[in-house]
C-alpha positions in Angstrom: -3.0 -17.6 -49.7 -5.8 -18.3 -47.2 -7.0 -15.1 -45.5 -6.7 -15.6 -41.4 -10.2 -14.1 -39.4 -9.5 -10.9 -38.2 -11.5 -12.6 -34.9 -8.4 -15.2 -35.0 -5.8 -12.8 -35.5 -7.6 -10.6 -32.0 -7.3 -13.7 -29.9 -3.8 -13.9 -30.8 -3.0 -10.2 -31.2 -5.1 -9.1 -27.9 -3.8 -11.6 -25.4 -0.1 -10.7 -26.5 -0.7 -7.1 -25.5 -1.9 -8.5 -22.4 0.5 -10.4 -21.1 3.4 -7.7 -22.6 1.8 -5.0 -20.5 1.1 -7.2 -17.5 4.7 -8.5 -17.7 6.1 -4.8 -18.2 4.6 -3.5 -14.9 6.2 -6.3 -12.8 9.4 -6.4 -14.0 9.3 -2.6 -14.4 7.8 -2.1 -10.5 11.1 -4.5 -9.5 13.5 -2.5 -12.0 12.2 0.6 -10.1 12.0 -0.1 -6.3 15.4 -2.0 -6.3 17.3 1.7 -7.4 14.1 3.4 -5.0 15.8 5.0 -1.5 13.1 5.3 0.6 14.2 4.2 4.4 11.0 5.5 6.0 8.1 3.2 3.7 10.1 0.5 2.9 11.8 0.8 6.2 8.2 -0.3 7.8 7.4 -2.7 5.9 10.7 -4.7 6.0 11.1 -3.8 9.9 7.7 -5.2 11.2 8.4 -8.5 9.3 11.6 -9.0 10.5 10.4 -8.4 14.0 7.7 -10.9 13.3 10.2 -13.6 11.8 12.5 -13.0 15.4 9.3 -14.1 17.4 7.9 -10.7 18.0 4.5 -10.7 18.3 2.4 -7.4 16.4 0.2 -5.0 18.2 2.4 -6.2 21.6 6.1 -5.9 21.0 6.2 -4.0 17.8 3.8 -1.6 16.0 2.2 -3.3 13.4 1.2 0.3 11.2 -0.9 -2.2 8.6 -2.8 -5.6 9.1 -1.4 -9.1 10.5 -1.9 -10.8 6.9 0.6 -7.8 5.2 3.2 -9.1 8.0 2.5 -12.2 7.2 2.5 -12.4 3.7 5.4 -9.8 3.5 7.4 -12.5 6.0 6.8 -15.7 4.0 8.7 -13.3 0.7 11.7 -12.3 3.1 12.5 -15.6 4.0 12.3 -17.1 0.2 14.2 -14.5 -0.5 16.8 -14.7 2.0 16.0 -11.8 4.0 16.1 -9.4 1.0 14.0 -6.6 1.4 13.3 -7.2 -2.2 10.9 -10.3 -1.7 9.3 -7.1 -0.5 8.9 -5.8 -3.7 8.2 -9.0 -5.7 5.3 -9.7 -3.9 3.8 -6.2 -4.3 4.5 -6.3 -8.0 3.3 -9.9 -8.4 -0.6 -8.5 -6.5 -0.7 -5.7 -8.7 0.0 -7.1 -11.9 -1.7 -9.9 -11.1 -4.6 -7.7 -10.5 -4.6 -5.9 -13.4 -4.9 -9.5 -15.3 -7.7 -10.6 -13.6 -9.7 -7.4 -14.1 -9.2 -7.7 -18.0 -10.2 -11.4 -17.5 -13.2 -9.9 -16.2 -14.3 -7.4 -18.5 -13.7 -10.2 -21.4 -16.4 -12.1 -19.5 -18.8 -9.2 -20.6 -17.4 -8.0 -23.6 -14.0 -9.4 -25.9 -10.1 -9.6 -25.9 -10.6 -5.8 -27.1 -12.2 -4.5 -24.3 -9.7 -7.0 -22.2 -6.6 -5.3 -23.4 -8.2 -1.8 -23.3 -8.7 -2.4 -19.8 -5.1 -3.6 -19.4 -3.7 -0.7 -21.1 -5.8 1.7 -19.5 -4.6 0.6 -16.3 -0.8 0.7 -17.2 -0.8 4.2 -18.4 -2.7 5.7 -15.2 -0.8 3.8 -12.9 2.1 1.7 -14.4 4.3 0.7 -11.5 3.9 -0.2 -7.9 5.1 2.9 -5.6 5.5 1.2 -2.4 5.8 -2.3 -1.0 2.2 -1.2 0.2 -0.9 -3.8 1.2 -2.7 -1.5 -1.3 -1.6 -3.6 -3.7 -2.1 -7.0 -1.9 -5.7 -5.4 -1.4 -6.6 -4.7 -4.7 -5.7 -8.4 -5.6 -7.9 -9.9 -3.2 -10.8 -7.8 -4.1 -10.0 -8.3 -7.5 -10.1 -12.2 -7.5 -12.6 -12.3 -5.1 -15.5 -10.5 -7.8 -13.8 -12.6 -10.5 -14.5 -15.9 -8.6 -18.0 -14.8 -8.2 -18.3 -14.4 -11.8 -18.4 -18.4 -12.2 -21.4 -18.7 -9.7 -20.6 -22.0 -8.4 -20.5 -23.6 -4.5 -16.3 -23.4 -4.6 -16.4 -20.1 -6.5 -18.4 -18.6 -3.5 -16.6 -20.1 -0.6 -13.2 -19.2 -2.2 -14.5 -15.6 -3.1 -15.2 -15.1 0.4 -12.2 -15.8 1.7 -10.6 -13.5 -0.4 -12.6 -10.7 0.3 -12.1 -11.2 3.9 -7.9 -11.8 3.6 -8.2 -8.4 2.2 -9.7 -6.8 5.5 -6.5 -8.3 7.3 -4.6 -6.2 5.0 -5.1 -3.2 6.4 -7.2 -3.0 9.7 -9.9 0.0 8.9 -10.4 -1.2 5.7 -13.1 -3.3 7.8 -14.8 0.5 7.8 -15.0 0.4 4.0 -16.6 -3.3 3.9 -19.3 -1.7 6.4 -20.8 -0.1 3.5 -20.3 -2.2 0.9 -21.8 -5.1 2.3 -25.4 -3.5 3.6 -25.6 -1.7 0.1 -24.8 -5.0 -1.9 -27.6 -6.5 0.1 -30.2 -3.8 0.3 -29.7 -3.5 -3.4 -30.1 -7.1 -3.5 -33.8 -7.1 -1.8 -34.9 -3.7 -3.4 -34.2 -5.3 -6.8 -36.5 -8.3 -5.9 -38.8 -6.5 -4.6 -39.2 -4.8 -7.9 -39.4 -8.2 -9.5 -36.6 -7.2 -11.7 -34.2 -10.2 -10.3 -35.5 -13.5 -10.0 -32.3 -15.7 -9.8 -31.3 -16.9 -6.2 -27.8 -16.7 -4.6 -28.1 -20.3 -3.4 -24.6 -20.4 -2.8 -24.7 -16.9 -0.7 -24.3 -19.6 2.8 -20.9 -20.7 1.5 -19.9 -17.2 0.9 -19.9 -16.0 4.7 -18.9 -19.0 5.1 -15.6 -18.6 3.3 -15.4 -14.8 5.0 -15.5 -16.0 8.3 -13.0 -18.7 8.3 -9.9 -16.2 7.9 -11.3 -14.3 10.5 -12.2 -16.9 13.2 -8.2 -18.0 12.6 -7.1 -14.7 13.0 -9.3 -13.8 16.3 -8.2 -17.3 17.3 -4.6 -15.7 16.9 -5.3 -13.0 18.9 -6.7 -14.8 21.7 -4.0 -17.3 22.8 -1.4 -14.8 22.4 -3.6 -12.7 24.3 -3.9 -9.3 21.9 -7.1 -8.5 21.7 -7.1 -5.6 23.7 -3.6 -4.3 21.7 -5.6 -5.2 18.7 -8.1 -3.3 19.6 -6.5 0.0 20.2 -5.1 -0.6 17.0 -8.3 -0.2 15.9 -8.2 3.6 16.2 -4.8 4.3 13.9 -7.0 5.9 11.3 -8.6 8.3 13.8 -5.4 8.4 15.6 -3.6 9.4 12.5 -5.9 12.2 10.7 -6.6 13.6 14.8 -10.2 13.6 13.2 -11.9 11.4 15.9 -15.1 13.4 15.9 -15.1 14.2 12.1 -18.2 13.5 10.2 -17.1 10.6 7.7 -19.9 11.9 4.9 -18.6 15.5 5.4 -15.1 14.3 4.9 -15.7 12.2 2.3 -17.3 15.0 -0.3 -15.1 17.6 1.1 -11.9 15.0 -0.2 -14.1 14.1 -3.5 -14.6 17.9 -4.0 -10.7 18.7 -3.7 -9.8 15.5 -6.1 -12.5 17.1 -8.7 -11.0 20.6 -8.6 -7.7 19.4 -9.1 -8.7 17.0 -12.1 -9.8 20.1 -13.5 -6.7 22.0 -12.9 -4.6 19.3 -14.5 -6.8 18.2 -17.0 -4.6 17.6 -19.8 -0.9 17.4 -17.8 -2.1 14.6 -15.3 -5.1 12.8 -17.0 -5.6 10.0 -14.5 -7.1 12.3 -12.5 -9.9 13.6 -13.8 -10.0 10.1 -15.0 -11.1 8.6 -12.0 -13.7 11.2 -11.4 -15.2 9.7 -14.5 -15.0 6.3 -12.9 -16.7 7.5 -9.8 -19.4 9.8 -12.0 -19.7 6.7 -14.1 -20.0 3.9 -11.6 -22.6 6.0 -9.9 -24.9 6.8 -12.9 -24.5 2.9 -14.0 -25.6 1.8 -9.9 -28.8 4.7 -10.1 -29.7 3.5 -13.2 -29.9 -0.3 -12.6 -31.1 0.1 -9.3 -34.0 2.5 -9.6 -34.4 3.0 -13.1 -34.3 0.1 -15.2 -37.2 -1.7 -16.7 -36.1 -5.0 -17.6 -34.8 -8.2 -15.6 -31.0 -8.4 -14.5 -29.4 -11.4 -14.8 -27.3 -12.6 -12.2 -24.1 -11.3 -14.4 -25.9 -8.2 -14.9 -26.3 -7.9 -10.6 -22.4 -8.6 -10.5 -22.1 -5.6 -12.2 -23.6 -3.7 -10.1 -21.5 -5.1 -7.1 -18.4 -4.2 -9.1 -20.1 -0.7 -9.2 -20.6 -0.3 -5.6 -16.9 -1.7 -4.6 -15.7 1.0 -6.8 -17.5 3.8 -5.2 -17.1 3.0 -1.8 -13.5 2.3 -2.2 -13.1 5.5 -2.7 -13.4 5.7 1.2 -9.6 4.3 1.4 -8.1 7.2 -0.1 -10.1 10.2 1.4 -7.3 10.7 4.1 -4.6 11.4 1.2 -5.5 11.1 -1.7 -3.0 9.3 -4.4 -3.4 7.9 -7.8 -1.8 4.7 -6.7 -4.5 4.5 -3.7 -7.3 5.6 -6.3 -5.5 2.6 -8.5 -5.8 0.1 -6.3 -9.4 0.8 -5.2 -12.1 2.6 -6.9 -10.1 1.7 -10.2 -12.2 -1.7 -10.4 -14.7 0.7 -12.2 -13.0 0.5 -15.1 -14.9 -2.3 -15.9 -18.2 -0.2 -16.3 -16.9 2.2 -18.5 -16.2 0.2 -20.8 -18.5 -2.0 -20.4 -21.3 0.7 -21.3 -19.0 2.0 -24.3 -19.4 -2.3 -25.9 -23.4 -1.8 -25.4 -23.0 1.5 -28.1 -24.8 0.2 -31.3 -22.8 2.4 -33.2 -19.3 0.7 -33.7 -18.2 4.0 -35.1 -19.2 5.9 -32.0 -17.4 2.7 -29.9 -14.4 3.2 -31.7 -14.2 7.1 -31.2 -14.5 6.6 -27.9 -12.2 4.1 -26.9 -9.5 5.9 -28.9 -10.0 9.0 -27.1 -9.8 7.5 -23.6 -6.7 5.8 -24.6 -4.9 8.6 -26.3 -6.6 10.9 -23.5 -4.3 8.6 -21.0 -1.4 8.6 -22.9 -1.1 12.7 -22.1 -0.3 11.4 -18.5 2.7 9.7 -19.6 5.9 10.5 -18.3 9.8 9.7 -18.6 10.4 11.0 -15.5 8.9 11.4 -11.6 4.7 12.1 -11.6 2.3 11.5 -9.1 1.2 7.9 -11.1 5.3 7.0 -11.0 6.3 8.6 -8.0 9.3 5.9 -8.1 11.2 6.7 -11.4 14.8 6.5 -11.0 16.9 10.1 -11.6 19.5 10.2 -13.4 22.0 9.7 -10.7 24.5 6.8 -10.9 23.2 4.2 -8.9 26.0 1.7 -7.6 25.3 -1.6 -5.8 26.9 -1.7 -2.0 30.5 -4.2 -2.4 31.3 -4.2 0.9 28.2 -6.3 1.7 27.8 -5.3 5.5 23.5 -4.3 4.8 22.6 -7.9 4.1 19.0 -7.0 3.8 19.7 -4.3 1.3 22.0 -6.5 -0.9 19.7 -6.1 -4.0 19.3 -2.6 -3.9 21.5 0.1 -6.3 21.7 3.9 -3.9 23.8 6.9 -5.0 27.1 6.8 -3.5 25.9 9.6 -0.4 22.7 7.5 0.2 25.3 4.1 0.7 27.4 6.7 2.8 25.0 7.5 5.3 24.3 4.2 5.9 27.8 2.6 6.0 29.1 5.7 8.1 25.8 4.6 10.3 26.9 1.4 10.9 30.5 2.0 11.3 29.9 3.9 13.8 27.1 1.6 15.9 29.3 -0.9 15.5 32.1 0.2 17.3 30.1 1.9 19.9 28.7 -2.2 20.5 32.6 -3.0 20.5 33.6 -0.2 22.5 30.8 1.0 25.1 29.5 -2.4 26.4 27.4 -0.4 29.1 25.2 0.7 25.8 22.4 -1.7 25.4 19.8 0.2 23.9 19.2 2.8 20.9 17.0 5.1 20.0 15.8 6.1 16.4 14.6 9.2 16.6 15.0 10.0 12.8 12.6 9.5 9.5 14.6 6.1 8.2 13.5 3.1 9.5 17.0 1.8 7.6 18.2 3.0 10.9 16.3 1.2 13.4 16.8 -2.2 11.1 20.8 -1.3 11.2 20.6 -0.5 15.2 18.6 -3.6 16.0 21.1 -6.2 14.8 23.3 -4.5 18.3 20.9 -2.9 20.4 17.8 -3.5 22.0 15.0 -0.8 20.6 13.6 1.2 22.9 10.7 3.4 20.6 7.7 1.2 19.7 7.4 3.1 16.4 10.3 2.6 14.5 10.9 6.4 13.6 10.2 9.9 14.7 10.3 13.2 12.9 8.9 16.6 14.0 8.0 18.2 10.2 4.4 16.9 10.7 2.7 16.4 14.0 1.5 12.8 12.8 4.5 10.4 14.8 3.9 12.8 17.7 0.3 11.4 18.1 1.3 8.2 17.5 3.9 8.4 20.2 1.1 9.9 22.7 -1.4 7.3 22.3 1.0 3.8 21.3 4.1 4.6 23.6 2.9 7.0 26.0 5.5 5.8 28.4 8.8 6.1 25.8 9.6 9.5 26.9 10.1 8.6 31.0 12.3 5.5 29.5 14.1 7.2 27.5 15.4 10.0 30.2 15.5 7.0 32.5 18.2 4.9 30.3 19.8 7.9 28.9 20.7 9.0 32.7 22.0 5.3 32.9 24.0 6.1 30.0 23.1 2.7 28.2 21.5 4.5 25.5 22.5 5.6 21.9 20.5 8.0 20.5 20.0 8.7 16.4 18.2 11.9 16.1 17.2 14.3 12.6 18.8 18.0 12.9 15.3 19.3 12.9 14.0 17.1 15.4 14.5 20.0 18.1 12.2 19.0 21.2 14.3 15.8 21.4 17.2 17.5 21.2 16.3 19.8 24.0 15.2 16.6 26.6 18.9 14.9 25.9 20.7 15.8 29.1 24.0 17.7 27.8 25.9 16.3 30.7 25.9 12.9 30.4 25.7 13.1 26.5 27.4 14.7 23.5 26.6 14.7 19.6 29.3 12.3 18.5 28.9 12.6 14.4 26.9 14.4 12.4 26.1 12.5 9.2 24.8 14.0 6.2 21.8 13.1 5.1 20.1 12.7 0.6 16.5 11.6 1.7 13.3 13.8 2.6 12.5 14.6 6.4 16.3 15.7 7.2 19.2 17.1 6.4 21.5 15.4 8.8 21.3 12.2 11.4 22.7 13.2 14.5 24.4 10.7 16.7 24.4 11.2 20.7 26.6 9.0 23.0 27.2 9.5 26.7 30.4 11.1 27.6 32.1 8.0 28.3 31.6 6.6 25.2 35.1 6.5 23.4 34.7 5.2 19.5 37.5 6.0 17.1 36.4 8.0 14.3 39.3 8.6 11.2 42.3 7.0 13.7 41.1 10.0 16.9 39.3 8.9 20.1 36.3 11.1 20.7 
């Protein structure tokens, strides 16, 4: 029998592993968010796109917490998908494994299918499923394709990779801050290099690049200006500052005091929670490889070898978008792209021995990270409660999703009871969420007008109190003012106590008291005026 190439049997064998773990993380991300309860995250994303699809627009009539092209994007999904919220969760699945592919596409550029599905399997076991219907994820794709386009070094290459890297910016609005350091090092690094006559290639296409970054932008300023937001667009400018109260904070000093923390804690959970440390060796890596090619090498780069060095850079300065809280799926969908480095320096090792030690300890080193249960790289893994799809199909939007019979509960009782204070109490025109779950302002909305311009409120951190202050600094004199009108219903947490205390107890009363299986609360308070009569169990009240 004719003996098959081991070489032949790899680009079989290696692409297979690929596309299995690839395929695993999007159908396992889909598996996971569909049995997921998580009314506050998911709540914002779905509730900012539905206000968009109703002719809303962001930045004006509702708080748009990320950028316009998440809306968007997120939008276009809902209505493919019927007004699901889990088009939500196919299209954050479909950027993050789809980013994950393109980075092993990458490294096979520089190396082999080995180092390919290394790269894919590394990936998978520090961060295997998507957490949240985030623009993280959307993020990291863009960034992604847009280095791998530049790999081709071509005229459409350049003007698509451009584009890409700016749709990523409209992702999330202060990730323009990150981009502000990126860019100047890429081109100082650029110059210093030929000024060291250690690059001699042009970037002829460089032109077409801007190019292709402005374009995006010009349509989306172009937005702005004949719906007239600029100046809401602007002040959405500050959320970041706004959010971490840090206006005056020196970004430098905050940045080492954040890398300093994530270092002591890789230490701590060296062998429980590899990722960790993990990325510190991305950063420490990426670093050493930018030093060295910048200031110490001898011989000419290529322009392959100078793309490495922009992958380098991304991956350090991305770092910048997880300094405020740090998380293994912000760190995965960021300063991750390093990756390609490390193992890119391990396939320069003469010594195939010494390659193959290596890249078996990373990879068994990972494996130590992996959990059959909740971790901070699956913060998403179901328990081992039964899980029951909703029959009575009265949350349309939430169709797809399998709760715990109390979560289901404390939603139906919700709407039961909204809906007959609509049927009831036509004098109420307006609600209030005052709670955690933006389930509940999606559920109100469908009867009432909303009155809060963020979507929830909860008093166990300071952070939707500043928001309040500086985005809706006028919701607290409406809300007395239609409260004393008595055309407002008002959903509140048990431990929010300073709203509590401004609800005036002669017009209203707490009407129901619904208990409550999610974080921020124990219980979602219900407040009606007086003359509000809604039957509850067959009794007026």
């Amino acid at each position: 029998m004719k003996q098959i190439p081991n070489f032949q049997i790899n680009k079989v064998l290696y692409p297979l592993i690929i596309i299995f773990f690839v395929l695993l993380s999007f159908f396992g991300s889909i598996y996971q968010l569909n049995l997921h309860y998580d009314g506050h995250h998911q709540g914002i994303a779905y509730s900012m796109s539905e206000d968009f699809l109703s002719g809303k627009l962001p930045y004006k009539d509702f708080f748009s917490h990320y950028g316009f092209l998440f809306v968007l994007i997120n939008s276009f999904f809902l209505k493919i998908f019927n007004m699901s919220i889990s088009g939500l969760y196919y299209i954050s699945a479909l950027s993050y494994s789809a980013g994950i592919l393109l980075l092993s596409l990458l490294i096979k550029k520089y190396t082999n299918y080995l180092y390919a599905c290394l790269v894919t399997v590394s990936l998978f076991l520090i961060h295997p499923f998507v957490y949240l219907p985030w623009p993280d994820y959307q993020f990291f794709f863009f960034v992604v394709l847009s280095v791998y386009l530049l790999s081709f070094n071509n005229k459409i290459s350049f003007f698509l990779s451009g584009i890409f890297l700016s749709l990523g910016i409209l992702e999330k609005e202060y990730f323009i801050y990150v981009y502000f350091f990126a860019f100047p090092a890429i081109i100082l690094t650029y110059f210093f290099l030929k000024f060291k006559k250690l690059v001699h290639f042009r970037l002829p296409f460089y032109r077409l690049f801007f190019l292709g970054f402005l374009i995006p932008l010009l349509f989306f300023l172009f937005y702005l200006h004949i719906n007239n937001l600029i100046p809401f667009y602007i002040k959405q400018l500050h959320l970041p500052f706004v959010i971490t109260d840090m206006k005056a904070a020196n970004a430098i000093i905050t940045t080492l005091v954040s890398f300093s923390g994530l270092i002591n804690h890789s230490i701590r959970k060296f062998f429980s929670e590899p990722y960790w440390f993990f990325f510190v060796l991305i950063i420490f890596s990426n670093i050493f490889f930018s030093i060295n090619e910048i200031f110490l090498r001898k011989k000419k780069l290529n322009y392959q070898d100078f793309l490495l060095v922009i992958v380098s850079l991304f991956s350090i300065t991305l770092y910048l978008t997880a300094i405020y809280n740090v998380g293994v799926f912000k760190l995965a969908t960021g300063t991750v792209v390093g990756i390609i480095v490390i193992y890119y320096l391990i396939s320069k090792i003469k010594s195939p021995e010494t390659r193959y030690i290596l890249n078996t300890l990373i990879i068994l080193y990972l494996v130590l990270g992996l959990e059959f249960g909740k971790s901070p790289s699956n913060l998403t893994y179901p328990n081992y409660r039964p899980k029951f799809k909703n029959d009575l199909n009265t949350m349309e939007f939430l169709r797809d999703k399998k709760f715990p019979k109390s979560q289901w509960n404390q939603l139906t009782l919700f709407k039961s009871k909204i809906d007959q204070v609509n049927k009831n109490c036509t004098n109420i025109e307006f609600g209030a969420n005052l709670t955690n779950d933006v389930f509940y302002t999606i559920l109100m909305k469908k009867n009432f007008q909303i009155i809060n311009f963020i979507p929830w409120y909860t008093e166990f951190n300071n952070y939707a109190e500043r928001l309040y202050a500086y985005y809706d600094p006028n919701f607290f004199q409406n809300f007395e003012y239609l409260s004393n009108q008595k055309k407002l219903l008002i959903a509140v947490g048990d431990n929010n106590m300073k709203i509590k205390n401004i609800i005036n107890k002669d017009i209203y009363v707490l009407s129901d008291e619904i208990n409550y299986d999610f974080y921020g609360h124990n219980g979602i308070q219900i407040f009606l005026p007086k003359n509000c009569k809604v039957s509850i169990g067959g009794q007026d009240k």
